[in-house]
N, CA, C and O atoms as CSV, one atom per row, in Angstrom:
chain,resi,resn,atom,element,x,y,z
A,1,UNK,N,N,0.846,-1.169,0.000
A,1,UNK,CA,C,0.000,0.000,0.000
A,1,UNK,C,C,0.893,1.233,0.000
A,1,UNK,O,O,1.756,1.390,0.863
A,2,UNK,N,N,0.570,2.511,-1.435
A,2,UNK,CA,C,1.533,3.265,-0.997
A,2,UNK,C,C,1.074,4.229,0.180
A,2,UNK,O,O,0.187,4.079,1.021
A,3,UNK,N,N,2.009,5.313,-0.048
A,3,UNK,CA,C,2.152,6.559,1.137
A,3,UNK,C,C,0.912,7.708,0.750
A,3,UNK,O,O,0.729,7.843,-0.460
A,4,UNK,N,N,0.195,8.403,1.506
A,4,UNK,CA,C,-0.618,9.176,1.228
A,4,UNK,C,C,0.131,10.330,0.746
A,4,UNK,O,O,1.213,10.555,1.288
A,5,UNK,N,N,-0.313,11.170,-0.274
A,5,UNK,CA,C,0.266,12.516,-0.146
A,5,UNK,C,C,-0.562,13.585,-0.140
A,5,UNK,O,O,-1.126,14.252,-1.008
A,6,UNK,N,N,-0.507,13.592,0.969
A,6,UNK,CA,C,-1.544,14.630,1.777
A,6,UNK,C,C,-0.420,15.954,1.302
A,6,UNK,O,O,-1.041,16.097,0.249
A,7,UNK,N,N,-0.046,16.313,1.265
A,7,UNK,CA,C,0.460,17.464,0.587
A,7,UNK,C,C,-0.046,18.108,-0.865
A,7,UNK,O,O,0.110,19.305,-1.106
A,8,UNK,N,N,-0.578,17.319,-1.670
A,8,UNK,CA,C,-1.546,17.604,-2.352
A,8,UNK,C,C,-2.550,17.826,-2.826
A,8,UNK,O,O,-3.009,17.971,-3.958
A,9,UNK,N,N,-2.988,17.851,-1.500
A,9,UNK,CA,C,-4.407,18.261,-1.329
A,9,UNK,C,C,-4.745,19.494,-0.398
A,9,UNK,O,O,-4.016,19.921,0.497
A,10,UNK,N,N,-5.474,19.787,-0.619
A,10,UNK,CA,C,-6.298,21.243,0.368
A,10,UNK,C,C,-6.309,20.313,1.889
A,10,UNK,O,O,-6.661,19.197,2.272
A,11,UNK,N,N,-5.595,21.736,2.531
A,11,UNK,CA,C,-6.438,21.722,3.960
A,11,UNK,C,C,-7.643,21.016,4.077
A,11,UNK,O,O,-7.760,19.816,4.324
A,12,UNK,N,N,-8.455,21.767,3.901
A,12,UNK,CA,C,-9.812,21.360,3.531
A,12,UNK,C,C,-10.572,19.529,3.386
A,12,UNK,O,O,-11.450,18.825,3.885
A,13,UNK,N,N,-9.562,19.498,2.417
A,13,UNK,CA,C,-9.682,17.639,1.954
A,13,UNK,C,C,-9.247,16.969,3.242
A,13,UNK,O,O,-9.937,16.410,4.094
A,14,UNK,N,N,-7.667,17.196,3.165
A,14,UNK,CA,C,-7.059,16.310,4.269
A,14,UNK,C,C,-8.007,16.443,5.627
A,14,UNK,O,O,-8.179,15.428,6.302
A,15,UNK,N,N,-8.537,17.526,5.972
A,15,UNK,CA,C,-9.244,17.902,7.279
A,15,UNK,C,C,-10.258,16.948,7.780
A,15,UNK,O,O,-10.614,16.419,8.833
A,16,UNK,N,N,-10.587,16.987,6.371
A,16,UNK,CA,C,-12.485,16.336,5.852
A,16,UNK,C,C,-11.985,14.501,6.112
A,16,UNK,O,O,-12.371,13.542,6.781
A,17,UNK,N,N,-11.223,14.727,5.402
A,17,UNK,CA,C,-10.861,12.622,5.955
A,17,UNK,C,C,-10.410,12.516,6.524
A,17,UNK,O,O,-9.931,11.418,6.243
A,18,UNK,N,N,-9.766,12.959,7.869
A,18,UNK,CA,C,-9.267,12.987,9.217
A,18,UNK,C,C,-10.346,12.794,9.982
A,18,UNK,O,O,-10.237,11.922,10.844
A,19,UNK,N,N,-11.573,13.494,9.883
A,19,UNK,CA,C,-13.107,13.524,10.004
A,19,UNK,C,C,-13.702,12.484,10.094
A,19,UNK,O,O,-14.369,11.932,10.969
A,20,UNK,N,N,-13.298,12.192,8.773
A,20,UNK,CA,C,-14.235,10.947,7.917
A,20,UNK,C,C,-13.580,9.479,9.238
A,20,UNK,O,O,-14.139,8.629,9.931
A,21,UNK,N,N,-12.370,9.839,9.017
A,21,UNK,CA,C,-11.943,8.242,9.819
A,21,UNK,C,C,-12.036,8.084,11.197
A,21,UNK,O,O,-12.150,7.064,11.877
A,22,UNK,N,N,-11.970,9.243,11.495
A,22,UNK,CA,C,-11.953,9.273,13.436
A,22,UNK,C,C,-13.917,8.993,13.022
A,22,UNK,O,O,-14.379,8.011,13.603
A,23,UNK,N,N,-14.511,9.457,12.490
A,23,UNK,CA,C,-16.045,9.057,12.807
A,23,UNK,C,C,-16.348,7.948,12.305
A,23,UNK,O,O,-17.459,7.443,12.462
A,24,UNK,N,N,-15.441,7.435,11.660
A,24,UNK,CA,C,-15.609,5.978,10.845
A,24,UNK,C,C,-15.965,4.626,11.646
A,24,UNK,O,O,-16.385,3.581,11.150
A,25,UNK,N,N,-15.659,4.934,13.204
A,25,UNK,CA,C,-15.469,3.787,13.689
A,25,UNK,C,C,-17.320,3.558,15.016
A,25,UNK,O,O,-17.735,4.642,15.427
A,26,UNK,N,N,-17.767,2.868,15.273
A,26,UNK,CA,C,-18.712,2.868,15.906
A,26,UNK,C,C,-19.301,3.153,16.948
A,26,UNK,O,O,-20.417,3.493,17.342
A,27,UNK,N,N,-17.749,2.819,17.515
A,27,UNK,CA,C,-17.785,2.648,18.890
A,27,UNK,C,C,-17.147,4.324,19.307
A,27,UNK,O,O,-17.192,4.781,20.449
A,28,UNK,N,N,-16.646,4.965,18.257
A,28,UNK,CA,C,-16.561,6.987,18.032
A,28,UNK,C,C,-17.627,7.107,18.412
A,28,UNK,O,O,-17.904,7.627,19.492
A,29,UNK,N,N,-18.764,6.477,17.295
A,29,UNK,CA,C,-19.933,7.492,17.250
A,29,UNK,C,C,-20.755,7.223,18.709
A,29,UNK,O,O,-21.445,8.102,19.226
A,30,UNK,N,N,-20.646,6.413,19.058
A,30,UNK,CA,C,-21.572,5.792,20.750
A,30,UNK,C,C,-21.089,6.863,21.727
A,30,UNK,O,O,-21.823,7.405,22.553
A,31,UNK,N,N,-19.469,7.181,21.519
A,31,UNK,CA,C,-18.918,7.883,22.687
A,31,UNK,C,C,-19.477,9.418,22.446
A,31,UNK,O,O,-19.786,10.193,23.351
A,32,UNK,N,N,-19.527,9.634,21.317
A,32,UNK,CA,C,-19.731,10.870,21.067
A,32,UNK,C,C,-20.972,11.406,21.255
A,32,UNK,O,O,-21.058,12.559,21.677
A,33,UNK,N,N,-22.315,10.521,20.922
A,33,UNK,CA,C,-23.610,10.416,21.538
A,33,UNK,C,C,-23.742,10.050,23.116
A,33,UNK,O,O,-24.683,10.674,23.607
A,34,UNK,N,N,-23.196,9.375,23.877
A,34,UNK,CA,C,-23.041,9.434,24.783
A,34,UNK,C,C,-22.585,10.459,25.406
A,34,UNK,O,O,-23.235,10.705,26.422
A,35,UNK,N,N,-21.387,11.432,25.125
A,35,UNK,CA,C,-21.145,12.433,25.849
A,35,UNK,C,C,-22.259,13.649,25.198
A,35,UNK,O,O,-22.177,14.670,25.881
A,36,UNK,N,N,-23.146,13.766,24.192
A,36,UNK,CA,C,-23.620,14.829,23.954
A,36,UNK,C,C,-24.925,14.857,24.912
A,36,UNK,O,O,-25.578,15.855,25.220
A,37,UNK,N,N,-25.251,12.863,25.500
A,37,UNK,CA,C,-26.949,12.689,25.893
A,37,UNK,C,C,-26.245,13.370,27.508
A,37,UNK,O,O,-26.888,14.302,27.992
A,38,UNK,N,N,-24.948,12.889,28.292
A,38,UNK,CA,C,-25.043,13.762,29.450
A,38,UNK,C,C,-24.286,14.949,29.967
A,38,UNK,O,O,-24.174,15.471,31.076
A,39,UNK,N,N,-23.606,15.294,28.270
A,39,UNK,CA,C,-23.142,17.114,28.462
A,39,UNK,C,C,-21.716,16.986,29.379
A,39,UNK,O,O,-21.113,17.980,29.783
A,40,UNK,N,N,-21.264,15.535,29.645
A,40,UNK,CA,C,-19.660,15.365,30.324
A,40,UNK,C,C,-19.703,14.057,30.452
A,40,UNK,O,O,-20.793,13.514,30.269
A,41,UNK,N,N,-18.218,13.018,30.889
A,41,UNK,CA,C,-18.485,12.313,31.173
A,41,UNK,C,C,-17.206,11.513,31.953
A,41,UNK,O,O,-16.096,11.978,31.695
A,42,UNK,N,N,-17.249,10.415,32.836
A,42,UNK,CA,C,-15.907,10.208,33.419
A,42,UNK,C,C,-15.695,8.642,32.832
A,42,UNK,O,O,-16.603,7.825,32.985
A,43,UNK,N,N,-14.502,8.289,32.185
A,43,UNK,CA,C,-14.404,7.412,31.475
A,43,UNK,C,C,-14.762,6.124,31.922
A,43,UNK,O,O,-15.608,5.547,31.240
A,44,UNK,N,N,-14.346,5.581,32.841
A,44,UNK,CA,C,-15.472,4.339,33.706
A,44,UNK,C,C,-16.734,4.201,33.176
A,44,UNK,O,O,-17.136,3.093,32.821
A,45,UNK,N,N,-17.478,5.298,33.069
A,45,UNK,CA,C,-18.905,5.387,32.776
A,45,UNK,C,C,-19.087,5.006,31.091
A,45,UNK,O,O,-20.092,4.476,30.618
A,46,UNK,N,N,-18.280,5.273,30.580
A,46,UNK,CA,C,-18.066,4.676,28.997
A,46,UNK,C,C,-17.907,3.450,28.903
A,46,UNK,O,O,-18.473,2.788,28.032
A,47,UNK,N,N,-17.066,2.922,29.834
A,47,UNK,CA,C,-16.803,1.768,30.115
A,47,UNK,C,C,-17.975,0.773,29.812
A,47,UNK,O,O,-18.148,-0.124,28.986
A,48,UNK,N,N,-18.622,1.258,30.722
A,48,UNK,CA,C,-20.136,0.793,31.319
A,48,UNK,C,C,-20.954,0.662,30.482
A,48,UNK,O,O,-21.442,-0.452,30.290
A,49,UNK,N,N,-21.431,2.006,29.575
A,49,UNK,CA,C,-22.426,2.548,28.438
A,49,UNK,C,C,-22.016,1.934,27.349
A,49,UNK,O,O,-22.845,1.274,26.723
A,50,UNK,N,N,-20.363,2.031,26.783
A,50,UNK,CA,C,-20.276,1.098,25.583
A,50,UNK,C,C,-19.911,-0.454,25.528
A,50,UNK,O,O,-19.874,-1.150,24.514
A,51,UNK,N,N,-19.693,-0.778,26.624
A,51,UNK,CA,C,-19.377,-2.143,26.321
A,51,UNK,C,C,-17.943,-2.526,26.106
A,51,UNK,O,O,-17.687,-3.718,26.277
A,52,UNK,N,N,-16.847,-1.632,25.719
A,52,UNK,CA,C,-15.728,-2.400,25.259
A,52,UNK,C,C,-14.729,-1.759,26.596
A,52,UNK,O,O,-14.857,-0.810,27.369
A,53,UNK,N,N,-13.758,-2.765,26.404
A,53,UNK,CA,C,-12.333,-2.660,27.941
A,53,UNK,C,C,-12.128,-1.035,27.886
A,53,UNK,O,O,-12.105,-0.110,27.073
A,54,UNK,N,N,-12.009,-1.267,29.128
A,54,UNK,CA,C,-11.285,0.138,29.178
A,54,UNK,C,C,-10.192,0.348,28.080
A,54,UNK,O,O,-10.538,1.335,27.431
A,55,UNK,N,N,-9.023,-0.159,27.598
A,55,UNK,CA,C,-7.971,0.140,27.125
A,55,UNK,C,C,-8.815,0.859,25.671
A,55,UNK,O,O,-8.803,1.975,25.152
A,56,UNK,N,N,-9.448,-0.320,25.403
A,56,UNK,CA,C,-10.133,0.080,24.005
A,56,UNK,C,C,-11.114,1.400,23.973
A,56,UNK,O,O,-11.380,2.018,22.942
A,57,UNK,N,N,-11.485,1.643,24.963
A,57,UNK,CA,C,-12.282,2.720,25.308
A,57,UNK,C,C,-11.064,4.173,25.285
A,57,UNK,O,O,-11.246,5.195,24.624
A,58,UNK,N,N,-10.159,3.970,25.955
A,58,UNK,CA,C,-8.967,4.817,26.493
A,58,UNK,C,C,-8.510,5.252,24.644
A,58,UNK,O,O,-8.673,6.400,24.230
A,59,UNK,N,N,-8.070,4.367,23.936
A,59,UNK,CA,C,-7.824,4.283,22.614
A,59,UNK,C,C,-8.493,5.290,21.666
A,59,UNK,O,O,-7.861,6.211,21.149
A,60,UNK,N,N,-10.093,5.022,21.419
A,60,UNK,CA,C,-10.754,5.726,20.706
A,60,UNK,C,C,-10.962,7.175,21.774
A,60,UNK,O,O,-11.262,8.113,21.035
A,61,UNK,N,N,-10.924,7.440,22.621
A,61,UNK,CA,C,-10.677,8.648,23.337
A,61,UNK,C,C,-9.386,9.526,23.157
A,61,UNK,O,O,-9.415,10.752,23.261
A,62,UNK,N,N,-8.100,8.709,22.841
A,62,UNK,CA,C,-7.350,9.363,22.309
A,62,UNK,C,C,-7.464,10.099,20.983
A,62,UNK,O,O,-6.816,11.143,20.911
A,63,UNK,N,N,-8.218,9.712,19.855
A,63,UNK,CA,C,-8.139,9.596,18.822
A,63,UNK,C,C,-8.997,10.473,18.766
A,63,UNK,O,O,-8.581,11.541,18.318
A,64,UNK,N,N,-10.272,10.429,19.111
A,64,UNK,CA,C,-11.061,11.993,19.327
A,64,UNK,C,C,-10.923,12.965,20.016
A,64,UNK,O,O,-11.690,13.915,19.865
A,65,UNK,N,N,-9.631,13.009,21.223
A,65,UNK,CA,C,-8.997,14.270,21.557
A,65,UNK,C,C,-8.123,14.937,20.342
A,65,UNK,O,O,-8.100,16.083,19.891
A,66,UNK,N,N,-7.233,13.433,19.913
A,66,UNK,CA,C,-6.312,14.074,18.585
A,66,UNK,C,C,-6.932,15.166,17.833
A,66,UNK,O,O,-6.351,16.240,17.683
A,67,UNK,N,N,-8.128,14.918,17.342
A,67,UNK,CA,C,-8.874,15.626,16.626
A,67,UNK,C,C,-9.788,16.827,17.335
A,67,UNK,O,O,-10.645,17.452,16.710
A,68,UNK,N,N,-9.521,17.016,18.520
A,68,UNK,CA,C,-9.660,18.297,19.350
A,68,UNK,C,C,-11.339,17.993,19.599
A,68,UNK,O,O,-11.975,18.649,20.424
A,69,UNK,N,N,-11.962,16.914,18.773
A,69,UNK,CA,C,-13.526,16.647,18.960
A,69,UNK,C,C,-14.162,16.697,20.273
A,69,UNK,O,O,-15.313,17.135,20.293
A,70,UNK,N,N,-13.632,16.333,21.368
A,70,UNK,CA,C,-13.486,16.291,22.650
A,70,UNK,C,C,-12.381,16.707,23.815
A,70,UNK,O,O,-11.168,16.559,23.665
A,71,UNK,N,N,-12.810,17.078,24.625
A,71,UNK,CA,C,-11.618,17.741,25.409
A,71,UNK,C,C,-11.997,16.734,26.834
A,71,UNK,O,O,-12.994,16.176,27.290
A,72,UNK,N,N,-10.623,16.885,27.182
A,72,UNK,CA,C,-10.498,16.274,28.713
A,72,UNK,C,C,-10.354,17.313,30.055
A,72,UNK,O,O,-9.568,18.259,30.097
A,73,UNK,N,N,-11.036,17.027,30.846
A,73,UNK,CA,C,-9.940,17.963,31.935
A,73,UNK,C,C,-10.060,16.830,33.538
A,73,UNK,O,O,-11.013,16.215,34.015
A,74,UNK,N,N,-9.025,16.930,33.851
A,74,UNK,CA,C,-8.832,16.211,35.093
A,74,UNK,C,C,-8.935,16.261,36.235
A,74,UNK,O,O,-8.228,17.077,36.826
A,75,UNK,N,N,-9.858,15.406,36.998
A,75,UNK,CA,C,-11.060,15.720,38.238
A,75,UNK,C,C,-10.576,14.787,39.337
A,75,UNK,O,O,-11.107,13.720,39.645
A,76,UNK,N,N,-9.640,15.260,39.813
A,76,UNK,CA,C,-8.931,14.150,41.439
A,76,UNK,C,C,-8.209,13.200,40.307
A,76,UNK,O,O,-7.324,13.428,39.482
A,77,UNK,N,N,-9.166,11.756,40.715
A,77,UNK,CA,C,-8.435,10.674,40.064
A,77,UNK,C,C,-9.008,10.103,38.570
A,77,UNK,O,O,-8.746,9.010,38.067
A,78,UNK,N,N,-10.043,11.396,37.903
A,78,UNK,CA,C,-10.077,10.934,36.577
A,78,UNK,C,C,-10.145,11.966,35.782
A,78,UNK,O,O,-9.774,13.081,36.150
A,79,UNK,N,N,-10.763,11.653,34.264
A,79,UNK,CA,C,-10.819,12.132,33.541
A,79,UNK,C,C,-11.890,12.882,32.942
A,79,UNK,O,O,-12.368,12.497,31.875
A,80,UNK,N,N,-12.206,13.646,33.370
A,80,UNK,CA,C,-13.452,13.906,32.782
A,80,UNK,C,C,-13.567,14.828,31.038
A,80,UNK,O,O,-13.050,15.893,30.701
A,81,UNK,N,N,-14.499,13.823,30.207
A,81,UNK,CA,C,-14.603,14.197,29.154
A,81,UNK,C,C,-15.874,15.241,28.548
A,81,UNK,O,O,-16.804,15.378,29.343
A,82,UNK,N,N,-15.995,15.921,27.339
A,82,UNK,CA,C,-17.043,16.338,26.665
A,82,UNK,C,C,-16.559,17.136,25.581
A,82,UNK,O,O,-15.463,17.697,25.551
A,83,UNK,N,N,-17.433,17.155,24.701
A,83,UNK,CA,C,-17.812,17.886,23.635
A,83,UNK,C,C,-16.599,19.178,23.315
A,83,UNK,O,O,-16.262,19.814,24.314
A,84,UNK,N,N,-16.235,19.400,22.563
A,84,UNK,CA,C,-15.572,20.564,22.160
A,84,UNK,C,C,-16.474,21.260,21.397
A,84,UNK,O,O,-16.746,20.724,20.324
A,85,UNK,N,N,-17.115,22.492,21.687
A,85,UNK,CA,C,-18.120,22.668,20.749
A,85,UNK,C,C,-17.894,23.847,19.599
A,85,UNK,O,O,-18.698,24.230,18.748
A,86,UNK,N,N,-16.897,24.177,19.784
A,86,UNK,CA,C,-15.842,25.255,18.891
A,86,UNK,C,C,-15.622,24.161,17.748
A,86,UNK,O,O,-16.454,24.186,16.841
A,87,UNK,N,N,-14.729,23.319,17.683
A,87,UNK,CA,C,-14.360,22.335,17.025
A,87,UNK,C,C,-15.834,21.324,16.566
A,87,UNK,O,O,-15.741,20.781,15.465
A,88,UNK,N,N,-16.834,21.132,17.176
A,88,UNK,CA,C,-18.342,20.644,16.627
A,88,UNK,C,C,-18.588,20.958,15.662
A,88,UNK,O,O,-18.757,20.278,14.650
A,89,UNK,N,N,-18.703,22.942,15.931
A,89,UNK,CA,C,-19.087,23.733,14.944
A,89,UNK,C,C,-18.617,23.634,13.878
A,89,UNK,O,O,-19.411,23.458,12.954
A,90,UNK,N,N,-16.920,23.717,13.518
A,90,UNK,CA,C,-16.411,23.590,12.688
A,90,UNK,C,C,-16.441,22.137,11.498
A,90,UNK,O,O,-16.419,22.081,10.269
A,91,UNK,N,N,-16.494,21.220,12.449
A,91,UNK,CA,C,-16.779,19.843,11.879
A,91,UNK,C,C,-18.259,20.162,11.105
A,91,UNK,O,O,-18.177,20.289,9.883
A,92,UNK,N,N,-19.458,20.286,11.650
A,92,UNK,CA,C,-20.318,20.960,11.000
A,92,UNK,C,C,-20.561,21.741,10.042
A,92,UNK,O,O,-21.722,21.856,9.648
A,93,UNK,N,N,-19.835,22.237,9.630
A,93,UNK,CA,C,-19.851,23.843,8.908
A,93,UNK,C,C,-19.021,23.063,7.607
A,93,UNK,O,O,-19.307,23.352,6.445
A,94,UNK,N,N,-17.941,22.023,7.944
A,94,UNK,CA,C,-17.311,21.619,6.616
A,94,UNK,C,C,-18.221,20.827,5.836
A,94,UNK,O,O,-18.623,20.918,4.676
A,95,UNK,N,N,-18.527,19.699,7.165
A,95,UNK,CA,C,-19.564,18.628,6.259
A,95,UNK,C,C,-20.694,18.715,5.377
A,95,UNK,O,O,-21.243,17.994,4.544
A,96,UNK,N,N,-20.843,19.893,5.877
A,96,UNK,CA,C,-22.217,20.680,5.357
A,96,UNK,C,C,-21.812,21.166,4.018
A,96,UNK,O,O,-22.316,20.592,3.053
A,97,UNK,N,N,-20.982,22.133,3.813
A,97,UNK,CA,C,-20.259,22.567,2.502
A,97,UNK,C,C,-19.787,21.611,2.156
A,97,UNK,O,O,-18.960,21.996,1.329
A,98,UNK,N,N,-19.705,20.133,2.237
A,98,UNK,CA,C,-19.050,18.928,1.360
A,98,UNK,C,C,-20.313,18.446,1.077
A,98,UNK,O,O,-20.369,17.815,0.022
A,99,UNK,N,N,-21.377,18.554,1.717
A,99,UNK,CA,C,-22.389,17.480,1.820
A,99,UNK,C,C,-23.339,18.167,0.639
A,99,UNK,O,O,-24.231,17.500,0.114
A,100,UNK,N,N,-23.157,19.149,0.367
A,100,UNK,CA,C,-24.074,20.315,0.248
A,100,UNK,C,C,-23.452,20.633,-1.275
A,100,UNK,O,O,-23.906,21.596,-1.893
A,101,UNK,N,N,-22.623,19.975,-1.741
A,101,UNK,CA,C,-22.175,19.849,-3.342
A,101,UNK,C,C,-23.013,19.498,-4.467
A,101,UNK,O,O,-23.193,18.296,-4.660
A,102,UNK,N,N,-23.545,20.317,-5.227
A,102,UNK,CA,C,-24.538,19.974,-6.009
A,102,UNK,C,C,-23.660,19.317,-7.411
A,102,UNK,O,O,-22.429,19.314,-7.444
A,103,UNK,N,N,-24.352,18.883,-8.308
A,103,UNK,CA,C,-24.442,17.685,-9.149
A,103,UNK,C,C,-24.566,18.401,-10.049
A,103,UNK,O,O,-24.468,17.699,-11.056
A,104,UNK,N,N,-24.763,19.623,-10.376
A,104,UNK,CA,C,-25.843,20.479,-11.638
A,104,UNK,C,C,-26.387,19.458,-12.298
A,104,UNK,O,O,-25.997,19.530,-13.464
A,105,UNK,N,N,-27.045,18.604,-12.152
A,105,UNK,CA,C,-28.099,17.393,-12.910
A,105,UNK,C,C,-27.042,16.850,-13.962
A,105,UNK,O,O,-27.135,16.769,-15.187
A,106,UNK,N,N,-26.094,16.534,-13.178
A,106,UNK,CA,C,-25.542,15.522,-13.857
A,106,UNK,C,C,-25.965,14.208,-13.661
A,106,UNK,O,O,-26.319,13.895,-12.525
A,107,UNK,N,N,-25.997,13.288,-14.654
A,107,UNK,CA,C,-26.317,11.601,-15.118
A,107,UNK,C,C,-24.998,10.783,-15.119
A,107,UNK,O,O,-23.963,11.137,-15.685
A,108,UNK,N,N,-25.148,9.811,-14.516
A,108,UNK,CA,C,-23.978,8.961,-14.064
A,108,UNK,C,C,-24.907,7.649,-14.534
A,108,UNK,O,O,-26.099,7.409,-14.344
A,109,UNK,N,N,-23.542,6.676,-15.437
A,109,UNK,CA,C,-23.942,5.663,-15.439
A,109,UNK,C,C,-25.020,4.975,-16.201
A,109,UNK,O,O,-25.263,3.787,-15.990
């Protein structure tokens, strides 16, 4: 498999499938509905709500901080997570202008 070259592409693109893959996965989208149904959350409780080990839980939490989607801040002896909603917005605002690409009635196929 070759090397991506994300250098040839727009901000924009590369941004959009950074997007695409951190939301790609299922057990993203549970955490991410989960922290929006109680507005924070302490990772144990994910634990609990999604079903998979902690480590694996710990994992996809990294991967949606990477992407600033969620923020942490640290409460005694945990972690408490939620929503970045600066960074929401923005995720929003692209998908929408990607999603939102018209066709001018073009025929495919």
């Amino acid at each position: 498999m070759g090397i991506t070259k994300s250098e040839i592409f727009t901000k924009e693109q590369n941004e959009l499938a950074n997007i695409a893959k951190v939301l790609g996965h299922p057990a993203r989208i549970a955490i991410l509905q989960h922290l929006f149904k109680l507005n924070s959350c302490v990772c144990g409780d994910l634990v609990d709500e999604i079903g998979l080990a902690q480590p694996t839980i710990s994992q996809h939490l990294k991967e949606l901080k990477k992407l600033e989607i969620i923020k942490g801040t640290i409460e005694g002896t945990s972690v408490c997570y939620c929503i970045n909603p600066i960074k929401w917005k923005e995720i929003k605002t692209l998908l929408s202008s990607f999603l939102n690409l018209d066709m001018n009635n073009q025929s495919c196929c």
